[in-house]
Backbone as CSV, one residue per row, in Angstrom:
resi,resn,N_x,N_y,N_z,CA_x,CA_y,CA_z,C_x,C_y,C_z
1,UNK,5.704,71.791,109.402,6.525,71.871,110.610,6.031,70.858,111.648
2,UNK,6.661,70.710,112.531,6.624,69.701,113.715,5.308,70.414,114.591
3,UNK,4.454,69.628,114.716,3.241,69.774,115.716,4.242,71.009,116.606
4,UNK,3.384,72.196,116.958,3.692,73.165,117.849,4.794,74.176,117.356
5,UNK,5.145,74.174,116.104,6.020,74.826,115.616,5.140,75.841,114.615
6,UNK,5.630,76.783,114.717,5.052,77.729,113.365,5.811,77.433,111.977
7,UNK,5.339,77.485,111.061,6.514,77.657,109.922,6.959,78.986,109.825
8,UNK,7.878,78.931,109.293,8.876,80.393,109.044,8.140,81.298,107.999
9,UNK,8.591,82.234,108.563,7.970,83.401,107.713,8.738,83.536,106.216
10,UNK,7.897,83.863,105.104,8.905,83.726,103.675,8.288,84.733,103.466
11,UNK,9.393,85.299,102.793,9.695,86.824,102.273,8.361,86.847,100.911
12,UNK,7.385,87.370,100.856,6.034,87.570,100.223,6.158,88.521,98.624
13,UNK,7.319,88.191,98.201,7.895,89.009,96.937,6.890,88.449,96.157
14,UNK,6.621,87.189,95.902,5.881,87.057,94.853,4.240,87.280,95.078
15,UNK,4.324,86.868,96.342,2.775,87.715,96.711,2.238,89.134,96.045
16,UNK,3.025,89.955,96.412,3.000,90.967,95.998,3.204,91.419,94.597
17,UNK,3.794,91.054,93.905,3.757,90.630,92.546,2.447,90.104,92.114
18,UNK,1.979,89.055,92.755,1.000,88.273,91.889,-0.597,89.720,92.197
19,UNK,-0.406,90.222,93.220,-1.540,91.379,93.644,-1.186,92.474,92.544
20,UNK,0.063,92.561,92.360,0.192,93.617,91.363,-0.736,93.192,90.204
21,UNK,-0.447,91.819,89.618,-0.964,91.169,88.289,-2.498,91.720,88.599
22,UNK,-3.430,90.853,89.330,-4.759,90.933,90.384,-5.007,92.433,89.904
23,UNK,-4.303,93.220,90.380,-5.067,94.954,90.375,-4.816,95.174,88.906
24,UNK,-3.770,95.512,88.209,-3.685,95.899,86.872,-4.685,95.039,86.320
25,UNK,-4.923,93.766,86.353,-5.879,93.381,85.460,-7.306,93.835,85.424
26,UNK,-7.671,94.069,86.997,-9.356,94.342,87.053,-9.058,96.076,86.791
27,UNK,-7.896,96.981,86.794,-7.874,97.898,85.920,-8.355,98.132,84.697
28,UNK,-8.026,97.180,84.098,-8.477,96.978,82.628,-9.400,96.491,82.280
29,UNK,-10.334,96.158,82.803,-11.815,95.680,83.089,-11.360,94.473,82.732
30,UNK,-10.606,93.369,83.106,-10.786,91.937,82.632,-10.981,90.788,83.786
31,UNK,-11.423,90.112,82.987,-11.635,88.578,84.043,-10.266,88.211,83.865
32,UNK,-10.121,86.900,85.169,-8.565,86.233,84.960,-9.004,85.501,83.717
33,UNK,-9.992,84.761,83.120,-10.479,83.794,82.355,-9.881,84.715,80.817
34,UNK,-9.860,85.751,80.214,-10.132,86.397,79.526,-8.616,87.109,79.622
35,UNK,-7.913,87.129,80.066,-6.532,87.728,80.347,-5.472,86.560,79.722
36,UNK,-5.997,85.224,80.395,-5.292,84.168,80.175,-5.072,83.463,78.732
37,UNK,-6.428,84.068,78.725,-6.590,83.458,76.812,-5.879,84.078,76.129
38,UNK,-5.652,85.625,76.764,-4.750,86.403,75.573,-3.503,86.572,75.566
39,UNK,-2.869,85.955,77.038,-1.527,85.488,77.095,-1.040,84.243,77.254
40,UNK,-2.316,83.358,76.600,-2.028,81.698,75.945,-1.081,81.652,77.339
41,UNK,-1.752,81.658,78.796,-1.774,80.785,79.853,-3.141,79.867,80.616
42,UNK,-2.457,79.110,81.132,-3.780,78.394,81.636,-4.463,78.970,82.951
43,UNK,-5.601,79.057,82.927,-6.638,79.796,84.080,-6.251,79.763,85.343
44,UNK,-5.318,78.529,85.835,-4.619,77.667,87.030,-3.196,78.567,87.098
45,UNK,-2.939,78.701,86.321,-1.590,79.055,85.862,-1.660,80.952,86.746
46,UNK,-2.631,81.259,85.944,-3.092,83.055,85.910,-2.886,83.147,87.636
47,UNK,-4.189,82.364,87.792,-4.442,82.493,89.116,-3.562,82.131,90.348
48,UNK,-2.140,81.145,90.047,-1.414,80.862,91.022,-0.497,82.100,91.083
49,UNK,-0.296,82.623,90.248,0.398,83.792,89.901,0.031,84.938,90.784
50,UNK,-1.654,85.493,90.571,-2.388,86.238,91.536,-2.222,86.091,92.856
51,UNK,-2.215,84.502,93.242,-2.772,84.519,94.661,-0.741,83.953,95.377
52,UNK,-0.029,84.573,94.489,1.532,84.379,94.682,2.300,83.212,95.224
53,UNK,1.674,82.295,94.730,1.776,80.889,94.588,3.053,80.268,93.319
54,UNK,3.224,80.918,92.243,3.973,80.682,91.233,4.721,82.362,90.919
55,UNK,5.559,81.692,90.959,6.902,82.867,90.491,6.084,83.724,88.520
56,UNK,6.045,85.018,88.696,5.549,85.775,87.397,7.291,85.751,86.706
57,UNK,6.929,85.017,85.432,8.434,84.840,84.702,8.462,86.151,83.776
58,UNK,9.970,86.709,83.327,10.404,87.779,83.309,9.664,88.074,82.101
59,UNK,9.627,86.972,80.591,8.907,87.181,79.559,7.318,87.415,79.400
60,UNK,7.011,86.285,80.739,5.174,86.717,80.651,5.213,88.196,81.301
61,UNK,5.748,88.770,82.456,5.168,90.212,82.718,5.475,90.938,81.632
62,UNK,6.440,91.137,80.953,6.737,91.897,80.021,5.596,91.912,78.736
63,UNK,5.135,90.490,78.306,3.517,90.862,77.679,2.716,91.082,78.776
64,UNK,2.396,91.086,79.867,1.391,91.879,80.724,1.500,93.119,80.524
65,UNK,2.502,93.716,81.168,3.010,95.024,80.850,2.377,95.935,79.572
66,UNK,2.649,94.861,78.431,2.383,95.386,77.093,0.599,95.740,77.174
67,UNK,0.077,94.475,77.344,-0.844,94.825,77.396,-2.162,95.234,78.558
68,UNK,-1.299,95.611,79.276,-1.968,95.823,80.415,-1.856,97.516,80.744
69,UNK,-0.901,97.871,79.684,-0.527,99.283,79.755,-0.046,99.596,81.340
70,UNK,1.225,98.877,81.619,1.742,99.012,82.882,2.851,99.890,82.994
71,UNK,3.313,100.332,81.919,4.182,101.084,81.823,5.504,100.614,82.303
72,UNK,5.467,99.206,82.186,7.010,98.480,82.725,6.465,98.161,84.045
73,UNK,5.890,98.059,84.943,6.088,97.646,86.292,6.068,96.667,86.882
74,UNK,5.275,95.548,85.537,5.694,94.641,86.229,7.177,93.834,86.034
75,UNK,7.658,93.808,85.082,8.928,93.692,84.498,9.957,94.304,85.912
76,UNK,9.848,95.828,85.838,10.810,96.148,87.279,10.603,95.487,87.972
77,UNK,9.330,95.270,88.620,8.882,94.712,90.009,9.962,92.821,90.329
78,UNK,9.776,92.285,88.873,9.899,91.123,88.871,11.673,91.127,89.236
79,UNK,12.202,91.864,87.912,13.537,92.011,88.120,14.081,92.400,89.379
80,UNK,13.524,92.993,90.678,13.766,93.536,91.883,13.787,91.950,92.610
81,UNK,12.952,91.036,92.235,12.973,89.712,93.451,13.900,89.139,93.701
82,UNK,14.139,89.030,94.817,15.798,88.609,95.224,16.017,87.000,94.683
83,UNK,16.959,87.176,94.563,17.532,85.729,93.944,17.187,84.599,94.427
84,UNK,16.901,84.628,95.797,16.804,83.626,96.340,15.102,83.035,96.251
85,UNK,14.502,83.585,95.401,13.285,83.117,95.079,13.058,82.619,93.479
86,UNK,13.960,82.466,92.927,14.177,81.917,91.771,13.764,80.573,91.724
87,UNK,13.966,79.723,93.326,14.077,78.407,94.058,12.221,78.316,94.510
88,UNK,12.067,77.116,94.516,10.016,77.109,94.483,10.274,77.442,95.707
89,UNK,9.270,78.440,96.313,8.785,78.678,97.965,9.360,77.449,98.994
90,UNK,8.864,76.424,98.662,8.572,75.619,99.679,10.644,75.541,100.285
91,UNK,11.226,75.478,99.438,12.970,75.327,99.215,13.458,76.049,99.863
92,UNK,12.758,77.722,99.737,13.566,79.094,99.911,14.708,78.720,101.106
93,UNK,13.872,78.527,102.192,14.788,78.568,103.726,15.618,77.507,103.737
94,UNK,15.553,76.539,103.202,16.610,75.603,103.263,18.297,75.551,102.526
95,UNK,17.699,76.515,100.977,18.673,77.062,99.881,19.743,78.381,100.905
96,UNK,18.573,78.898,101.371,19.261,80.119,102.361,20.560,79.588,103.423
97,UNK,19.896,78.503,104.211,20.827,77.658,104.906,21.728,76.895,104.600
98,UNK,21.617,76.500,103.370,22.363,75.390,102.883,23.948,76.495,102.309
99,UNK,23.780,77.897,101.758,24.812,78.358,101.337,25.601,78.904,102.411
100,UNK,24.980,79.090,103.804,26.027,79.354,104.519,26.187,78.564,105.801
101,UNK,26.154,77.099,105.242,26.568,75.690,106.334,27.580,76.078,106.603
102,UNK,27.916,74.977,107.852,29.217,75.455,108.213,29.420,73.504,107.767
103,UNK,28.324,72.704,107.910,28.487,70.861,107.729,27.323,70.774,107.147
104,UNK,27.112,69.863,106.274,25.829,69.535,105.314,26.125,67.954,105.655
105,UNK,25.325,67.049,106.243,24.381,65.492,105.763,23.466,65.374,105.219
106,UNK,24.041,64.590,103.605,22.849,64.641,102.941,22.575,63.321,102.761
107,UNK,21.465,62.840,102.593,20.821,61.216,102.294,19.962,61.559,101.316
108,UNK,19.963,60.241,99.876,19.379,59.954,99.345,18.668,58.981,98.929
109,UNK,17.481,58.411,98.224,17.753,57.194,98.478,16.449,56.942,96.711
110,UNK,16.889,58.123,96.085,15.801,58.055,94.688,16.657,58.824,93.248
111,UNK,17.513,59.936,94.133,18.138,60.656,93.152,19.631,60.734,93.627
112,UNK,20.580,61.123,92.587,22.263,62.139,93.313,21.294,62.896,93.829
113,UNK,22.285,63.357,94.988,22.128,64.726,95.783,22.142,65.920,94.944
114,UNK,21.127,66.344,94.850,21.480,67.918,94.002,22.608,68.512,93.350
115,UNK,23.490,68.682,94.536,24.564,69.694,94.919,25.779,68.884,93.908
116,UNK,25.613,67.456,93.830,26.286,66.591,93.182,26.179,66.204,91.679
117,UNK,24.618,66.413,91.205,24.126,66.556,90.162,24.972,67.138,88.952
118,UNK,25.498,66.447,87.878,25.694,66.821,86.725,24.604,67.548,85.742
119,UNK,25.035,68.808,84.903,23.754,69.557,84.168,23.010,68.791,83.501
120,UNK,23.538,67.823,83.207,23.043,66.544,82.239,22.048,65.589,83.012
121,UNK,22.410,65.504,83.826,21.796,64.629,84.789,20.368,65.560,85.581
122,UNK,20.651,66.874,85.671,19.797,67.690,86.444,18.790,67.524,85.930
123,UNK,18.866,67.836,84.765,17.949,68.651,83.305,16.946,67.167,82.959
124,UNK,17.686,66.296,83.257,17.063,64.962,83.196,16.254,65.006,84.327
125,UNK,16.384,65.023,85.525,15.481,64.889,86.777,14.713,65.825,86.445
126,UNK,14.383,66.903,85.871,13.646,68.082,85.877,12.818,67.768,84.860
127,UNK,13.127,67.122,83.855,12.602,66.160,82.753,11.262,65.079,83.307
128,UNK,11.603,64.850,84.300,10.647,63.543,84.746,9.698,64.059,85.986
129,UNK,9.621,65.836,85.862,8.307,66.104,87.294,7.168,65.765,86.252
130,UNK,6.193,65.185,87.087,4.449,65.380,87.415,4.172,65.696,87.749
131,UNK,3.184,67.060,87.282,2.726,67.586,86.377,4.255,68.098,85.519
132,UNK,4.204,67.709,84.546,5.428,68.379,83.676,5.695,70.114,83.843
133,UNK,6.933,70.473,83.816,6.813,71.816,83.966,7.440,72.686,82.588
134,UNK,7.844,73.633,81.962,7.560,74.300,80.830,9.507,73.910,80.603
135,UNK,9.857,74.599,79.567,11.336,74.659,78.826,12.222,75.621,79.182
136,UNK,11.288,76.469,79.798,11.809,77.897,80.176,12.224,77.653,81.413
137,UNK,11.221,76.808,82.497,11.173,76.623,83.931,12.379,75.483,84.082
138,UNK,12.042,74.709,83.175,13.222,73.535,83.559,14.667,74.601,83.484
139,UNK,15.145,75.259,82.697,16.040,75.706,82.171,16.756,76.410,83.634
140,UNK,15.689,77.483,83.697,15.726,77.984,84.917,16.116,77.575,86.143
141,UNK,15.498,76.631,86.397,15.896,75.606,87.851,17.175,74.529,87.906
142,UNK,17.292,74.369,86.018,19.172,73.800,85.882,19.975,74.927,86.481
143,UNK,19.498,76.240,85.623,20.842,77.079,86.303,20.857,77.643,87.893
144,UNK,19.594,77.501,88.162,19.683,77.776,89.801,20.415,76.497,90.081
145,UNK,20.280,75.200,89.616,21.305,74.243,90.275,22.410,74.021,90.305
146,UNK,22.910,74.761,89.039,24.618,75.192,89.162,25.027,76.269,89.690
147,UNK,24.236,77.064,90.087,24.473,78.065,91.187,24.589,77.774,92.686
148,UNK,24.007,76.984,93.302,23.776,76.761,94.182,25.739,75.752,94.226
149,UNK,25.759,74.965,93.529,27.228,74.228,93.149,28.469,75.117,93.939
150,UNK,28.289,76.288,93.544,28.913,77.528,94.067,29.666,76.932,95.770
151,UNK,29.159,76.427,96.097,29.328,75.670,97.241,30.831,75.557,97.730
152,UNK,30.652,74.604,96.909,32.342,73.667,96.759,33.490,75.122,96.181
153,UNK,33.080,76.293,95.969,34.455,77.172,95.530,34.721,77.855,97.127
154,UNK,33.472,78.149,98.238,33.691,79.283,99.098,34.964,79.212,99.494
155,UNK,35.300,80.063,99.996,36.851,80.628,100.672,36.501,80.963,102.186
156,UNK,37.496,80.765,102.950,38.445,80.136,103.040,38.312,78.920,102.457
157,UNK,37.102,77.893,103.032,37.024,76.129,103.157,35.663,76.626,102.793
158,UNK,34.792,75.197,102.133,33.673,74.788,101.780,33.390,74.320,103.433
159,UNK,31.933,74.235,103.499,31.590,73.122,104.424,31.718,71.754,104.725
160,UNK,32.041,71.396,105.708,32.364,69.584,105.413,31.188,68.994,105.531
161,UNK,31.114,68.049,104.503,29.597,67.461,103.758,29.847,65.842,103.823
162,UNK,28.871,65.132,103.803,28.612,63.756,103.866,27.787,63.594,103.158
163,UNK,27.605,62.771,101.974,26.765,62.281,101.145,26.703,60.861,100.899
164,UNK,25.360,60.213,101.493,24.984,59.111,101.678,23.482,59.160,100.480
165,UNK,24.041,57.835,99.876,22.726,57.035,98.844,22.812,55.638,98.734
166,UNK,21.381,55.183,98.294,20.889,54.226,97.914,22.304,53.971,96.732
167,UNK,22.459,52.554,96.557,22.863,51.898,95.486,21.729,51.811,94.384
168,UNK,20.667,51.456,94.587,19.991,51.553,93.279,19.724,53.191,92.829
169,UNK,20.391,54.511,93.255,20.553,55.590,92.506,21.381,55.446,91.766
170,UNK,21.950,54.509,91.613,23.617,54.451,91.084,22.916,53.372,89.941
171,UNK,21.996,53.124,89.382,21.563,52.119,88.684,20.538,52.592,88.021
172,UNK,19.860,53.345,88.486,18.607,53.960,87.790,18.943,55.171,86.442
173,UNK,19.210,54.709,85.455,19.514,55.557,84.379,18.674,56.705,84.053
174,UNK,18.863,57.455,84.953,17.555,58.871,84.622,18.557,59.799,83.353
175,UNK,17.938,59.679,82.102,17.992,60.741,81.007,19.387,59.202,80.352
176,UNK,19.465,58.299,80.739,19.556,57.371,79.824,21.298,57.171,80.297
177,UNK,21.863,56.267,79.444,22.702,55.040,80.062,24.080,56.091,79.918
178,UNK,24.357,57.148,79.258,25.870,57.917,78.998,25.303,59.141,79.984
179,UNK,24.185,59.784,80.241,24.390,60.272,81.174,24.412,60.032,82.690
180,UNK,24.539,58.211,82.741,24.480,57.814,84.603,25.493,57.485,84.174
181,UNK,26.426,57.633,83.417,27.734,57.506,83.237,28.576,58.394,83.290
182,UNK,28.229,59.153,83.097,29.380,60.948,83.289,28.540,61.440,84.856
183,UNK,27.575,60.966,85.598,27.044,61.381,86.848,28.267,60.508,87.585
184,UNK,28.446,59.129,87.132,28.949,58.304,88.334,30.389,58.627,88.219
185,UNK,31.132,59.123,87.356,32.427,59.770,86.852,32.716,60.998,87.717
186,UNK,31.729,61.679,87.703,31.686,63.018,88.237,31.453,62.959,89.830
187,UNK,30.762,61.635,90.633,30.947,61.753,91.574,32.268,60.852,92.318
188,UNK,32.944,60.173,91.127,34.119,59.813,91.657,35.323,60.939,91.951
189,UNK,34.981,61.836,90.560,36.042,63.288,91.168,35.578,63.851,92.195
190,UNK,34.294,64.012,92.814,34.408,64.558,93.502,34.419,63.995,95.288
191,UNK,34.313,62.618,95.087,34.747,61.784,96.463,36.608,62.060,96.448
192,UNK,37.367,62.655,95.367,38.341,63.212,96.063,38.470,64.487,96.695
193,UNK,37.774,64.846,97.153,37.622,66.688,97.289,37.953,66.129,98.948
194,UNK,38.537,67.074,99.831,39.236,66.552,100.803,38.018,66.895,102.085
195,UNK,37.567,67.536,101.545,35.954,68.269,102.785,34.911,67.299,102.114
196,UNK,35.050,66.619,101.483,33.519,65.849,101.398,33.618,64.422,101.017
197,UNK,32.990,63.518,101.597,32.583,62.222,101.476,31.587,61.338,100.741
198,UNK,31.533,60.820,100.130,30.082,59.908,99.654,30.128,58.181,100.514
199,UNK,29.313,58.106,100.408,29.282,56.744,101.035,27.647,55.764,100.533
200,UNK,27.798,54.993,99.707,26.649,53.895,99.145,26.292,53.570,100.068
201,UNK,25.308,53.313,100.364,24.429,52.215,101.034,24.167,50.932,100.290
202,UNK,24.730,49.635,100.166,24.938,48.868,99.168,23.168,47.735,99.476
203,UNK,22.976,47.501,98.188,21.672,46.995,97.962,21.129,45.719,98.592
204,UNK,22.304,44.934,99.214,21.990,43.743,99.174,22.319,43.528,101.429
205,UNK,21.973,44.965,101.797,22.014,44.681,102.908,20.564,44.598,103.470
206,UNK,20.714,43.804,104.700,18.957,43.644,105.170,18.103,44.431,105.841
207,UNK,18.876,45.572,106.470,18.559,46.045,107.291,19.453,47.680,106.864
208,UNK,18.066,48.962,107.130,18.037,50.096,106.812,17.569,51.003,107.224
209,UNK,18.392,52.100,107.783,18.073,52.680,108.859,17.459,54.194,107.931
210,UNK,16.953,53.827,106.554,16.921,55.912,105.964,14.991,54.724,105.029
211,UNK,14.662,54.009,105.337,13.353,53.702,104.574,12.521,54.708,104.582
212,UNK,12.362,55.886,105.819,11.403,56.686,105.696,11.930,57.970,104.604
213,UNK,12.591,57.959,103.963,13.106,59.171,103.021,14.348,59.883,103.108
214,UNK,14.336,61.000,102.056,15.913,60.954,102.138,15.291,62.725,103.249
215,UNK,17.050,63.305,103.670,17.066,64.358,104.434,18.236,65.029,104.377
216,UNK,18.142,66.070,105.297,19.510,66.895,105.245,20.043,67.331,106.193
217,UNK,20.789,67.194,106.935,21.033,67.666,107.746,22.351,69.104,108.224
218,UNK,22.149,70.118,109.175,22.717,71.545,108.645,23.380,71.901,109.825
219,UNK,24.327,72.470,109.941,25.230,72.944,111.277,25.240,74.503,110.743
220,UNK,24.290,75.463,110.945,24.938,76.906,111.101,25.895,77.314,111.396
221,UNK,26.392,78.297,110.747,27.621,79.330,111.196,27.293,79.483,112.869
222,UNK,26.089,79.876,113.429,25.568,79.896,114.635,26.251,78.706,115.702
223,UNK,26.222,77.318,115.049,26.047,76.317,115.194,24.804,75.660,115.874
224,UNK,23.916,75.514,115.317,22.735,75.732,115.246,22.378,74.062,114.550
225,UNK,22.010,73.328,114.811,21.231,72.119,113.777,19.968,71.772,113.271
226,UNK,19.811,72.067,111.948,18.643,72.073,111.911,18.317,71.040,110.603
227,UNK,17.370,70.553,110.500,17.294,69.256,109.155,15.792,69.478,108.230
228,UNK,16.248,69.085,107.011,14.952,69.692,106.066,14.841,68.324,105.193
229,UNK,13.601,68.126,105.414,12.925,66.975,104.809,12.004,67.346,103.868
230,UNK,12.063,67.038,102.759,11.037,66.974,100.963,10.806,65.908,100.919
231,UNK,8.864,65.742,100.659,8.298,64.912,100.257,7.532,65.539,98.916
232,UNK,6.439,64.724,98.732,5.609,65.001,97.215,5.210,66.441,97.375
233,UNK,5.970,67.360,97.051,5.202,68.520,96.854,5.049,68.985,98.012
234,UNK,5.879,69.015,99.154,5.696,69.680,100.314,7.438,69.164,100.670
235,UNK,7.872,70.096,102.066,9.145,70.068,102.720,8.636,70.447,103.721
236,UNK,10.264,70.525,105.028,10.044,70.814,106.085,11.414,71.347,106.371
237,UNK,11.694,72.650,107.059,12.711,72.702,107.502,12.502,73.050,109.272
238,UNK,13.683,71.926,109.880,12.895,71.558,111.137,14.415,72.027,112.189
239,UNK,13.551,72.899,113.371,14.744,73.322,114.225,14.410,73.202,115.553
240,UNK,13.546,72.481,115.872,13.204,71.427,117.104,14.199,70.524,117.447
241,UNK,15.155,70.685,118.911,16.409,70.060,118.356,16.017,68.822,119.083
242,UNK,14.669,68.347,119.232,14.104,66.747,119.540,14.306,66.207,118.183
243,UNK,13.455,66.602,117.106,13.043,65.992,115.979,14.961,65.938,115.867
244,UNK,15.645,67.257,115.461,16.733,67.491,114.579,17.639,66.483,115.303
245,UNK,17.918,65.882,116.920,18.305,64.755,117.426,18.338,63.272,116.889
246,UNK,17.039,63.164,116.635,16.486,61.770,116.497,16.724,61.703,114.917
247,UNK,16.863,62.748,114.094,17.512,62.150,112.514,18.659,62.489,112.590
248,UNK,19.944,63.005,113.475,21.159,62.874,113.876,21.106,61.711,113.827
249,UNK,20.522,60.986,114.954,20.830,59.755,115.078,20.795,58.675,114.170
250,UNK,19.517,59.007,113.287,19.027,58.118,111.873,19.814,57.955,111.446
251,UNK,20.898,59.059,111.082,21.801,59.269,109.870,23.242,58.928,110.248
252,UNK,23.561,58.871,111.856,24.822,58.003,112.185,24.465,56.937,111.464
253,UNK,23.350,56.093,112.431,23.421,54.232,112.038,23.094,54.270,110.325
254,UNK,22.525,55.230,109.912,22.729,54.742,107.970,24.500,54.587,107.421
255,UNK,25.298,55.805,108.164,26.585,55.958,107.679,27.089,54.453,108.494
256,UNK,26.843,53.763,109.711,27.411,52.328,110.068,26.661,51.621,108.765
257,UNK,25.460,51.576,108.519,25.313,50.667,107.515,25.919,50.995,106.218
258,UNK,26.467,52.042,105.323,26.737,52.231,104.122,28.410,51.496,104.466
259,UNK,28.823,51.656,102.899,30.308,51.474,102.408,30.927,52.381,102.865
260,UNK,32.381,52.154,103.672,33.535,53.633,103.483,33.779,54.024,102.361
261,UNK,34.242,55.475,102.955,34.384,56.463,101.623,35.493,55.864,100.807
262,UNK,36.094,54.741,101.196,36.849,54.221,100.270,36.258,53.353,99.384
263,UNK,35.584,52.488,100.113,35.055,51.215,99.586,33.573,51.769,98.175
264,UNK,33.248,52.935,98.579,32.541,53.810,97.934,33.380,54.119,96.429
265,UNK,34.290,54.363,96.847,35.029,54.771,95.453,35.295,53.605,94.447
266,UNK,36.122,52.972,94.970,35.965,51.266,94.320,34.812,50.812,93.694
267,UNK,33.805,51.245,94.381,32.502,50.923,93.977,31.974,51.884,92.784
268,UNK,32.422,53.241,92.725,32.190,53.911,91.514,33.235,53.181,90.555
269,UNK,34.449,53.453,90.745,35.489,52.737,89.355,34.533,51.771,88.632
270,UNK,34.270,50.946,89.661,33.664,49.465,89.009,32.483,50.099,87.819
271,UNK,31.299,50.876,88.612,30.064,51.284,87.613,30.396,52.161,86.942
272,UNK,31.582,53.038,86.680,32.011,53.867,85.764,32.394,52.928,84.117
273,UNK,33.175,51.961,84.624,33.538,51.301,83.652,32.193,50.263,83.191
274,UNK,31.578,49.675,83.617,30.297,48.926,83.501,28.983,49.468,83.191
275,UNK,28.668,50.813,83.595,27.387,51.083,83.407,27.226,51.293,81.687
């Protein structure tokens, strides 16, 4: 958070969970070292779990359970966590905000925008974290990303959205050359959707007003503005309406520097047929 700000309070479901793991185990007289070996996890792994750092997945409690003689609890316990923690911690409050925008600005300038993301394309970005993450987890975080998609159906109206990127996202073949081909297809259908916009930032301009990273920017039902910035393994969701001002402003002069939402489209036809 912004010097003088607290961060927000997050709902401690998995905390509590991971204390559950913590007590049942020293129930059973075991070390974490010695628990882990017998549920072929890693010691890092055990322990982020304990200290409720990593989400307990529905199949590992269920061998805890087994052998922990829990009698199911942790299995219930897990199945009770609200949905909205399916999403890594650091996300929660922003996922929360983001489903009931009333306007979303989004900038990119490495990946599609999430929300825009083809499954093909997702599963690919989820493909390329460091430290790699498991088959189960990737899987998991595809379908939280087509959930979240959910977006574009609400009723009455969706939120009206702006989606601004780099041209070299539009070039970078993540999960290979037919799937940045059904991504750039898919965001030409959806630059017709009548509530939302895309707009390139084309490569060969000199001057760039988004170099410090990409962002988001959020209009509450409240009407309220607030903007959430992800870097390596950390975010920010920021409601200081100094900071949330001054990347208003960032994100006008990027939309003067990008392509119109027309000239944007033209610009997909072209890499649809070419890439």
């Amino acid at each position: 958070m912004q010097q003088g700000k607290k961060p927000r309070k997050k709902v401690p479901s998995w905390e509590v969970v991971g204390a559950l793991v913590g007590l049942y185990r020293k129930h059973a007289g075991m070390t974490q070292p010695q628990l882990a070996s017998l549920v072929c996890v890693g010691l890092e792994t055990l322990g982020s779990i304990e200290q409720g750092r990593r989400p307990l997945r529905l199949k590992l409690a269920a061998e805890l359970d087994e052998l922990l003689d829990t009698k199911g609890a942790l299995t219930a316990v897990v199945v009770k966590v609200p949905e909205r923690e399916r999403y890594p911690a650091f996300a929660q409050d922003f996922i929360d905000e983001e489903a009931r925008a009333l306007g979303l600005l989004w900038y990119e300038n490495q990946v599609v925008p999430g929300l825009l993301q083809t499954p093909e394309y997702a599963r690919a970005v989820f493909d390329c974290l460091y430290p790699p993450i498991t088959e189960q987890q990737a899987e998991e975080r595809l379908l939280a990303r087509i959930d979240r998609q959910r977006i574009f159906e609400q009723k009455p109206w969706p939120p009206m959205m702006t989606f601004l990127m780099d041209e070299s996202v539009l070039e970078q073949p993540i999960g290979g050359a037919e799937v940045l081909r059904g991504q750039i297809r898919h965001l030409r259908e959806m630059a017709e959707l009548p509530f939302l916009a895309i707009q390139v930032i084309p490569k060969k301009r000199t001057t760039h007003a988004g170099l410090d990273g990409p962002m988001v920017l959020i209009e509450t039902p409240e009407h309220a503005h607030l903007a959430y910035i992800e870097g390596q393994r950390v975010s920010f969701l920021i409601d200081d309406p100094d900071e949330v001002g001054i990347l208003q402003r960032k994100y006008g002069m990027l939309r003067s520097q990008a392509l119109t939402p027309e000239e944007t489209m033209g610009l997909l036809d072209r890499l649809a047929g070419e890439t």
